[in-house]
N, CA and C atoms as an extended XYZ file, in Angstrom:
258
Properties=species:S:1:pos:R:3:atomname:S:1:resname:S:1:resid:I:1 pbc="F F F"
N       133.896       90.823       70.397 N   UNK     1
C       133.216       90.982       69.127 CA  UNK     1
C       133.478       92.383       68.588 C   UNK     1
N       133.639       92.214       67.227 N   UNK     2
C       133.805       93.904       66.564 CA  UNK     2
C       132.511       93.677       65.150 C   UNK     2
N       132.972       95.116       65.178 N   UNK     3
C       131.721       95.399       63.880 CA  UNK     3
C       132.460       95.345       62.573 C   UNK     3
N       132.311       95.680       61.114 N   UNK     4
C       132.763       95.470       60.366 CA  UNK     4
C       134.169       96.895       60.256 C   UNK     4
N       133.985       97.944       61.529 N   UNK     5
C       135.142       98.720       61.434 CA  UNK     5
C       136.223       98.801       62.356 C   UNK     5
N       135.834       97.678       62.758 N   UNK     6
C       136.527       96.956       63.584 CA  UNK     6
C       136.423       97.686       65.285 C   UNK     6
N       135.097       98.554       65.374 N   UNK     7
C       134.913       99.526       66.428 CA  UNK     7
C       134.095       98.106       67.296 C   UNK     7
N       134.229       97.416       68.472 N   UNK     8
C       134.043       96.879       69.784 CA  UNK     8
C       132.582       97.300       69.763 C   UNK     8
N       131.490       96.172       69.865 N   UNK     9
C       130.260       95.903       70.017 CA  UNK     9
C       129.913       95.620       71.175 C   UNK     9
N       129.377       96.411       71.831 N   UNK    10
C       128.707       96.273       73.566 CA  UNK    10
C       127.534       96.137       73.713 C   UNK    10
N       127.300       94.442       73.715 N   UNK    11
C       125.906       94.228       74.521 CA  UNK    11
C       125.104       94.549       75.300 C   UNK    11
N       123.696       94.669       75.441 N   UNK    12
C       122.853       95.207       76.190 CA  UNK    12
C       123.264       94.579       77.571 C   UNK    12
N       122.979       95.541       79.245 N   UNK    13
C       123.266       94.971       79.944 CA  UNK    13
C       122.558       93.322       80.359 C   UNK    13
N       121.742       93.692       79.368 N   UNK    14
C       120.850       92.391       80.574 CA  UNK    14
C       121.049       91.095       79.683 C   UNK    14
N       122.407       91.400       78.640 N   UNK    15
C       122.644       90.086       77.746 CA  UNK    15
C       123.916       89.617       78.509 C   UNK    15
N       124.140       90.581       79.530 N   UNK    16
C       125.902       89.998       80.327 CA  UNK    16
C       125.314       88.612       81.018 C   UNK    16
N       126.225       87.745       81.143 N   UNK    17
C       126.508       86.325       82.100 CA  UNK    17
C       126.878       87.128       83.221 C   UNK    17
N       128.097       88.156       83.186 N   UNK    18
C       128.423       88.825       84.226 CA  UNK    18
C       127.565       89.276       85.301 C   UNK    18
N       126.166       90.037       84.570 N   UNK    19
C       125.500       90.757       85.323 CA  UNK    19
C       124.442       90.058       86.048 C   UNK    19
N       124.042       88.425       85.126 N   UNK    20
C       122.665       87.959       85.707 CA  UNK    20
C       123.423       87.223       86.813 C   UNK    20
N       125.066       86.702       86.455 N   UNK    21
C       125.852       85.912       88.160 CA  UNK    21
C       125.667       87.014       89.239 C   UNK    21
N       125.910       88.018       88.906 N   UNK    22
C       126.300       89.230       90.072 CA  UNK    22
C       124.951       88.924       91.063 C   UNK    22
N       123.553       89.167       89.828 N   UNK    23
C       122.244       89.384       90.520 CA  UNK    23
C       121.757       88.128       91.742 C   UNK    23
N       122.469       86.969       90.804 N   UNK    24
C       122.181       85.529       91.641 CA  UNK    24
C       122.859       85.722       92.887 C   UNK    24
N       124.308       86.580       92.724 N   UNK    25
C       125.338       86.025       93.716 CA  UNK    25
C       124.033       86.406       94.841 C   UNK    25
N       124.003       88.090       94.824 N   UNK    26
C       123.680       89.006       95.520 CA  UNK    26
C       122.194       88.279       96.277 C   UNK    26
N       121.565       88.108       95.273 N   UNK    27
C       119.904       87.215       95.998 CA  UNK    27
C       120.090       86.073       96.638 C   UNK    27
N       121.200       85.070       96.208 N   UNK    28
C       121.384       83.975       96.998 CA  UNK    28
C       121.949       84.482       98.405 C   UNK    28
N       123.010       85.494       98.374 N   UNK    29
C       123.690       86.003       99.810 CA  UNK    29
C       122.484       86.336      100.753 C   UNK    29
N       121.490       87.184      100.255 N   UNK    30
C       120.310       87.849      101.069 CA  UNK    30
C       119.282       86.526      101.434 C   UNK    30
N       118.992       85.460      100.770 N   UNK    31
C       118.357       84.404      100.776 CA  UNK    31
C       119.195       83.621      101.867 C   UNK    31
N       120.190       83.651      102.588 N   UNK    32
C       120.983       82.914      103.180 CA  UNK    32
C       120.828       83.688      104.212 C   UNK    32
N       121.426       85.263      104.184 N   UNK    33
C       121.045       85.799      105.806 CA  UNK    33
C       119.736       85.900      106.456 C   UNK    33
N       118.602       85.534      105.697 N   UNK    34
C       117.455       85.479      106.158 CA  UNK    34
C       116.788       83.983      106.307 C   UNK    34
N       117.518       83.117      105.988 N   UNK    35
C       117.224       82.186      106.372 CA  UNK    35
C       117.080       81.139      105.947 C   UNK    35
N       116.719       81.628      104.229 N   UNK    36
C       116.465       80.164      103.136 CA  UNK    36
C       117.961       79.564      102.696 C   UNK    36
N       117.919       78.041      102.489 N   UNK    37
C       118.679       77.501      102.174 CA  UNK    37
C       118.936       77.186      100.755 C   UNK    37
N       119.504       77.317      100.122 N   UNK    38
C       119.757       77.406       98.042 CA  UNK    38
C       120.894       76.806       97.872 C   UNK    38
N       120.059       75.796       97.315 N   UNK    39
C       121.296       73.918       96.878 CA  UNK    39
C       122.136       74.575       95.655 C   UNK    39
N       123.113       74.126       96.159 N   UNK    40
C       124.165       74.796       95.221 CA  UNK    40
C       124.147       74.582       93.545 C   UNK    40
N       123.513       73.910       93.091 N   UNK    41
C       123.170       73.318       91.716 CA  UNK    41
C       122.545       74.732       91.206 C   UNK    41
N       121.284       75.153       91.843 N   UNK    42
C       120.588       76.302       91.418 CA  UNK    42
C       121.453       77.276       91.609 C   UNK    42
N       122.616       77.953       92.680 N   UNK    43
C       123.583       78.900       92.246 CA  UNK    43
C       124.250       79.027       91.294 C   UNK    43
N       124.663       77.804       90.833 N   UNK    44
C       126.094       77.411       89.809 CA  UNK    44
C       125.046       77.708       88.768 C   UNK    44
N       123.454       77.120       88.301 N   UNK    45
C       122.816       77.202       87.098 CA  UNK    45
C       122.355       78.223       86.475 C   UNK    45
N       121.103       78.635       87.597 N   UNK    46
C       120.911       79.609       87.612 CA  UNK    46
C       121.076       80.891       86.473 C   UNK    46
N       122.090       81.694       86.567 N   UNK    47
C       122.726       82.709       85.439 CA  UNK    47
C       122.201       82.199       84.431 C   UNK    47
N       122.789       81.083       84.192 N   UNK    48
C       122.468       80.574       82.598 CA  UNK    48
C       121.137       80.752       82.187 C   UNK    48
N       119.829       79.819       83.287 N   UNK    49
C       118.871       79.804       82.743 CA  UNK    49
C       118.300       81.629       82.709 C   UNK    49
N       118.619       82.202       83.640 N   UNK    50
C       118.524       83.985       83.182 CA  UNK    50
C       118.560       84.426       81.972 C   UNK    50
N       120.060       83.992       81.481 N   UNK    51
C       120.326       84.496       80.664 CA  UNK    51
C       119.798       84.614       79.345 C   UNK    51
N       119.280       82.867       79.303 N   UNK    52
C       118.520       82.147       78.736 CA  UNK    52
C       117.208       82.852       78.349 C   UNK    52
N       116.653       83.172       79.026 N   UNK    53
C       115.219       83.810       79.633 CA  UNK    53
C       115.633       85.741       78.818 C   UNK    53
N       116.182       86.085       79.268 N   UNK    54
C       116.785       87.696       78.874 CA  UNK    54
C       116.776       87.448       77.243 C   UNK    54
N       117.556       86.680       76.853 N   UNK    55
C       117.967       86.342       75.391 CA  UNK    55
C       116.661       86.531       74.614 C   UNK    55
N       115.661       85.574       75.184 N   UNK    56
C       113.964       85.329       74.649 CA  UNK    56
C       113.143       86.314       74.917 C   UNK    56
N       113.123       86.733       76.119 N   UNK    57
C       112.842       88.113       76.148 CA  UNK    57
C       112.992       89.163       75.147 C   UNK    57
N       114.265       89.417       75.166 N   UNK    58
C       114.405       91.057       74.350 CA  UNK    58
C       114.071       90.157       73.113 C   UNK    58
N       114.580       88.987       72.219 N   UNK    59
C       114.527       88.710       70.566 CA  UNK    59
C       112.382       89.052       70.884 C   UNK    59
N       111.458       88.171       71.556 N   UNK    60
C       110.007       88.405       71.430 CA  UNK    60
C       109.825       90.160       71.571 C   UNK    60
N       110.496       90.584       72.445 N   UNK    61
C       110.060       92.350       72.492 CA  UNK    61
C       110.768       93.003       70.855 C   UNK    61
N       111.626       93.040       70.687 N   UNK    62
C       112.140       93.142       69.308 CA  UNK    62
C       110.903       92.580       68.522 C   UNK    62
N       110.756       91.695       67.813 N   UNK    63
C       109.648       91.465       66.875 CA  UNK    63
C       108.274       91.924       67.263 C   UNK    63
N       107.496       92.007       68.943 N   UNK    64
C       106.506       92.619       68.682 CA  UNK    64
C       106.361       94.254       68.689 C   UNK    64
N       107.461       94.915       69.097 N   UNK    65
C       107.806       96.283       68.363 CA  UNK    65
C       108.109       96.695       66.674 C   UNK    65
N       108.673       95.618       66.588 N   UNK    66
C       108.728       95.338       64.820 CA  UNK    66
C       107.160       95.400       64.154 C   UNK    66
N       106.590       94.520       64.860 N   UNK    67
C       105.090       94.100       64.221 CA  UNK    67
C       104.664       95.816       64.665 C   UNK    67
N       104.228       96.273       65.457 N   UNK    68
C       103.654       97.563       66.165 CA  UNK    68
C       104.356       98.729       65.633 C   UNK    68
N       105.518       98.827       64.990 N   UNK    69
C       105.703      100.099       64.600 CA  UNK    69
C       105.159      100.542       63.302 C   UNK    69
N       105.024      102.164       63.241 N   UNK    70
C       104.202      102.368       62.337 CA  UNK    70
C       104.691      103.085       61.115 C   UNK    70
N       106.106      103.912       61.475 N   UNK    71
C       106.693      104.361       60.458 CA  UNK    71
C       107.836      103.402       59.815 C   UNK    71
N       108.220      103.447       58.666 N   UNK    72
C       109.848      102.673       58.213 CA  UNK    72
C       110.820      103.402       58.956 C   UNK    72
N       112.501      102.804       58.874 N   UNK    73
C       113.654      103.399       59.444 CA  UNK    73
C       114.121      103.860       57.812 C   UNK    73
N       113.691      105.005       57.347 N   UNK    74
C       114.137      105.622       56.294 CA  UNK    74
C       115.783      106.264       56.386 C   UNK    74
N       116.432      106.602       55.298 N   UNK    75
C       117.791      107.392       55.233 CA  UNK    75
C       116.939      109.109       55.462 C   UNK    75
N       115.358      109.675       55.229 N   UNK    76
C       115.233      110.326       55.649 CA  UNK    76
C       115.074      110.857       57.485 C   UNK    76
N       114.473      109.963       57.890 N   UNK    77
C       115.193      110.243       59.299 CA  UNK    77
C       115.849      109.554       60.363 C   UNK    77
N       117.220      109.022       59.571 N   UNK    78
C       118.571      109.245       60.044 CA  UNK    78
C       119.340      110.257       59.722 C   UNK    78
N       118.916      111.377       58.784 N   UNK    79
C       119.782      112.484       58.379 CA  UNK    79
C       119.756      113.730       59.376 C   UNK    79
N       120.685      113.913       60.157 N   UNK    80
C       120.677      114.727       60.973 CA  UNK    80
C       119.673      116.099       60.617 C   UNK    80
N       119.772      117.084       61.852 N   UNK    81
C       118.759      118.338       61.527 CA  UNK    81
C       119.230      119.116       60.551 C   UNK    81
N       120.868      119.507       60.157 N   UNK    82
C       121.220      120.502       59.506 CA  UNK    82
C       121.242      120.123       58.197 C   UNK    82
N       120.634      119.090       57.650 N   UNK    83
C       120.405      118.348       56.444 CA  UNK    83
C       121.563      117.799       55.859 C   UNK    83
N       122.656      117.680       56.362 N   UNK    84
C       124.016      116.937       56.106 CA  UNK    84
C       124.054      115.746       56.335 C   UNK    84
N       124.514      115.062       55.948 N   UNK    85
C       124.351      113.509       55.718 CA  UNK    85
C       125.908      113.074       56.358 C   UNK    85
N       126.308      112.351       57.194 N   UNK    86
C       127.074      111.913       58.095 CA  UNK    86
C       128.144      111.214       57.504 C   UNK    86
């Protein structure tokens, strides 16, 4: 994905597929040397429904920070300190 300057848009970590498989791999491996058994359906799924879950997460935290904030995002403070405009 790019932005409209064509500068590469990097998702939050906890929106990677990459990162919620890694977390599964890693908990299912430790869940196995200790003893529990994890049907392979829930390995293979798993991520997804994470991801799933992460997605709903941050969009509900986004809107109730939206609702809770108290100032606007003005062009007055995004203008840097030396009063130059970017």
């Amino acid at each position: 994905m790019t932005s409209n300057d064509n500068t590469p848009i990097i998702p939050p970590w906890y929106l990677s597929r990459t990162v919620w498989a890694s977390i599964v791999a890693f908990l299912i491996n430790i869940a196995n040397q200790i003893g529990f058994h994890v049907d392979p359906f829930w390995s293979q799924s798993l991520p997804d429904y994470l991801l799933n879950i992460s997605w709903g997460l941050s969009a509900g935290f986004a809107i109730y920070l939206h609702i809770r904030s108290k100032k606007a995002i003005t062009k007055a403070l995004a203008t840097p300190s030396n009063g130059k405009s970017p």
